[in-house]
FITI-824402 format. One line per 5 residues: number of its first residue (from 1); their letters; for each residue y negated, x negated, z negated of N, C-alpha, C. Coordinates in nm, 2 decimals. Example, Ala and Ser with C-alpha at 12.3 -4.5 7.8 and 13.67 -1.06 7.14 Angstrom:
# FITI-824402
1	as	0.57/-1.32/-0.78/0.45/-1.23/-0.78/0.33/-1.32/-0.78  0.22/-1.28/-0.71/0.11/-1.37/-0.71/0.00/-1.29/-0.79
END
This chain:
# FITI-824402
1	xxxxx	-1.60/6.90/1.64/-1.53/6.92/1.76/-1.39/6.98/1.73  -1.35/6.90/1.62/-1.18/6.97/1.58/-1.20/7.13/1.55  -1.30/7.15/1.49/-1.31/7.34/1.46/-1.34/7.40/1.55  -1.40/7.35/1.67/-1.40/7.43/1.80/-1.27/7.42/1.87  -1.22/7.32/1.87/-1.10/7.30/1.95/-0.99/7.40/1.84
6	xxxxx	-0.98/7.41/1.73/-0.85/7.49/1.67/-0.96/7.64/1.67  -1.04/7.66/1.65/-1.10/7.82/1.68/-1.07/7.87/1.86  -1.09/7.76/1.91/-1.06/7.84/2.09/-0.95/7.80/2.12  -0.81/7.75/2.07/-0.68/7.76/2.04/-0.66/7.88/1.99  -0.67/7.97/1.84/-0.66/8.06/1.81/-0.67/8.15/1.88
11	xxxxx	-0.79/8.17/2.00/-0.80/8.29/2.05/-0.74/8.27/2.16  -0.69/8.11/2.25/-0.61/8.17/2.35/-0.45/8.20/2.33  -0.43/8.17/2.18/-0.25/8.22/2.16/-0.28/8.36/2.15  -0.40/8.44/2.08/-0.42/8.57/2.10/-0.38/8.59/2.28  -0.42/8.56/2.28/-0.46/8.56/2.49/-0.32/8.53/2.54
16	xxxxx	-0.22/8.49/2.49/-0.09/8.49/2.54/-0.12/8.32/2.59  -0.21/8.24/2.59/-0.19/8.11/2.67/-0.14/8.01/2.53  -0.04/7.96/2.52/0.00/7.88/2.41/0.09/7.78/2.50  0.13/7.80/2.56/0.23/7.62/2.69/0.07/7.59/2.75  0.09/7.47/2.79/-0.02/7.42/2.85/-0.08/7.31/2.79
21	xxxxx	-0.22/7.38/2.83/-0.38/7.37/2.75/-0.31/7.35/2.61  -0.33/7.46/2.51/-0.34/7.45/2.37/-0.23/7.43/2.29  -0.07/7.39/2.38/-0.05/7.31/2.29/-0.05/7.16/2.34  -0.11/7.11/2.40/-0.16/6.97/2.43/-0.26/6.95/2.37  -0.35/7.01/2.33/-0.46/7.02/2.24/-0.43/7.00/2.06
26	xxxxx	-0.35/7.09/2.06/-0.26/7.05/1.94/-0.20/6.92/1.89  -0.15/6.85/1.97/-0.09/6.82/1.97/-0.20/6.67/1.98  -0.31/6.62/2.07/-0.35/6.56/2.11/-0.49/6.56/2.00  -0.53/6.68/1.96/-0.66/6.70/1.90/-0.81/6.69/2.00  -0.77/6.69/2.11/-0.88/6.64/2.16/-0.92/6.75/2.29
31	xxxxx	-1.02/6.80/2.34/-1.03/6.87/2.45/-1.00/6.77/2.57  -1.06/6.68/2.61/-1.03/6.57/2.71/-0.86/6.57/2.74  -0.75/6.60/2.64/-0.65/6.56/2.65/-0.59/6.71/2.71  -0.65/6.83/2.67/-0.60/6.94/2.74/-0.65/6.94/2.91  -0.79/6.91/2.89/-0.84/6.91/3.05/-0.73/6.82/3.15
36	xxxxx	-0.70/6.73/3.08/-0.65/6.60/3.17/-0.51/6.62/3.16  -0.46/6.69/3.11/-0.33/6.72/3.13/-0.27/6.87/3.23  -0.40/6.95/3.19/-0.38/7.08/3.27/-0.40/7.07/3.41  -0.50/6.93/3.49/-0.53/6.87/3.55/-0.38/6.83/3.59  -0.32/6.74/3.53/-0.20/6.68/3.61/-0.08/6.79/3.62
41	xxxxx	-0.06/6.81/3.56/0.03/6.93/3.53/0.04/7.04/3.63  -0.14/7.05/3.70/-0.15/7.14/3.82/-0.17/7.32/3.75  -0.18/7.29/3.61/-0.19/7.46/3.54/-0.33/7.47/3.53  -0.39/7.49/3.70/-0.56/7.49/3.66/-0.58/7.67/3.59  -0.49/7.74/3.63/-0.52/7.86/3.57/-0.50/7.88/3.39
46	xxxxx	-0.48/7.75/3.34/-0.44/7.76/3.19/-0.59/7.74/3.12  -0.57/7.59/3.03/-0.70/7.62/2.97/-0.87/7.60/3.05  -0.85/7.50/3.14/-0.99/7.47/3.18/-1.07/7.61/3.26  -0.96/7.70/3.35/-0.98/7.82/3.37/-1.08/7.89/3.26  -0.97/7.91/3.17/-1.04/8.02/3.09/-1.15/8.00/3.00
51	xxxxx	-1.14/7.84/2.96/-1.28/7.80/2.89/-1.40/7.81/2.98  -1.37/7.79/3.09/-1.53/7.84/3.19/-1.54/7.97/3.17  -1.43/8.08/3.20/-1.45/8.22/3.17/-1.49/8.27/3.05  -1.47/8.21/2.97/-1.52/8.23/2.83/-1.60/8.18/2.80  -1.66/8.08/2.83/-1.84/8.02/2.82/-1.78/7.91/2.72
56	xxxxx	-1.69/7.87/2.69/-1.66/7.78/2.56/-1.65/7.64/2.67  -1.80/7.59/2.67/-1.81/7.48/2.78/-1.84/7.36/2.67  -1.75/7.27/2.64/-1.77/7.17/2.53/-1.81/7.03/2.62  -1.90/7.03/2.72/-1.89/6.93/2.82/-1.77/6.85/2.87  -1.67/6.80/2.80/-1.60/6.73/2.87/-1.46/6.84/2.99
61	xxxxx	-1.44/6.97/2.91/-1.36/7.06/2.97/-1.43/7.10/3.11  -1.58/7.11/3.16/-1.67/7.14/3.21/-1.68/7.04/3.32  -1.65/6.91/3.30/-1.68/6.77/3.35/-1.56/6.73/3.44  -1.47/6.74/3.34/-1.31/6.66/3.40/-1.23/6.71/3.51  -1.27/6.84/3.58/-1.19/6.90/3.70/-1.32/6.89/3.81
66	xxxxx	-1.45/6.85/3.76/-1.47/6.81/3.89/-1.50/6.67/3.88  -1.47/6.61/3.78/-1.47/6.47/3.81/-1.32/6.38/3.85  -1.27/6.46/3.83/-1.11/6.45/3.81/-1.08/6.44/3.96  -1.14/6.59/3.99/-1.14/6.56/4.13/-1.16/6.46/4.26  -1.24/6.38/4.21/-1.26/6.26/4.27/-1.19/6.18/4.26
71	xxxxx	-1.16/6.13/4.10/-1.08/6.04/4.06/-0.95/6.09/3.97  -0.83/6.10/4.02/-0.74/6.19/3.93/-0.71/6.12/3.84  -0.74/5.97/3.83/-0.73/5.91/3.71/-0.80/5.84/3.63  -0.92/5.91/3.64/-1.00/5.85/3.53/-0.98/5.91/3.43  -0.99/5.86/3.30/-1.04/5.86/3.13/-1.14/5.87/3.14
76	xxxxx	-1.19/5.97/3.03/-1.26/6.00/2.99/-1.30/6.01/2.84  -1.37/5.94/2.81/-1.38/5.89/2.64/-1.39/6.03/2.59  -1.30/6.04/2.48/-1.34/6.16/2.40/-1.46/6.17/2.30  -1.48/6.09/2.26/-1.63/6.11/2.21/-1.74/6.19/2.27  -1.71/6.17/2.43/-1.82/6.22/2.50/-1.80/6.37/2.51
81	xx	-1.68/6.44/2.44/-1.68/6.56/2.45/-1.75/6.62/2.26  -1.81/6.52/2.18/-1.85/6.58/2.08/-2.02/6.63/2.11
END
């Protein structure tokens, strides 16, 4: 999961997206923690956006804005994004 999470970091600092998403990701290691923060933060156009646009669907990025939806504060185990 970490090699997909620092390979689709890589390509969105190419992409100009580095505030947000990926460096919460960075910083957190975890995709769950970029969904759930891009989520509160209200930067739906940062990473969860562009990982649907880009097909890089690791289930939990895929899961958490419409589950989130429902519940703006549920957790979400990160395991369930391996």
């Amino acid at each position: 999961l970490l090699n997909i999470v620092t390979w689709w970091c890589y390509w969105m600092q190419l992409l100009g997206v580095v505030i947000g998403c990926c460096s919460w990701v960075l910083l957190l290691g975890v995709v769950t923690g970029c969904c759930y923060w891009v989520l509160l933060l209200g930067v739906v156009t940062g990473c969860c956006y562009w990982v649907l646009l880009l097909g890089v669907v690791t289930g939990c990025c895929y899961l958490s804005p419409l589950v989130a939806h429902r519940s703006p504060y549920l957790h979400i185990d990160p395991l369930s994004c391996a």
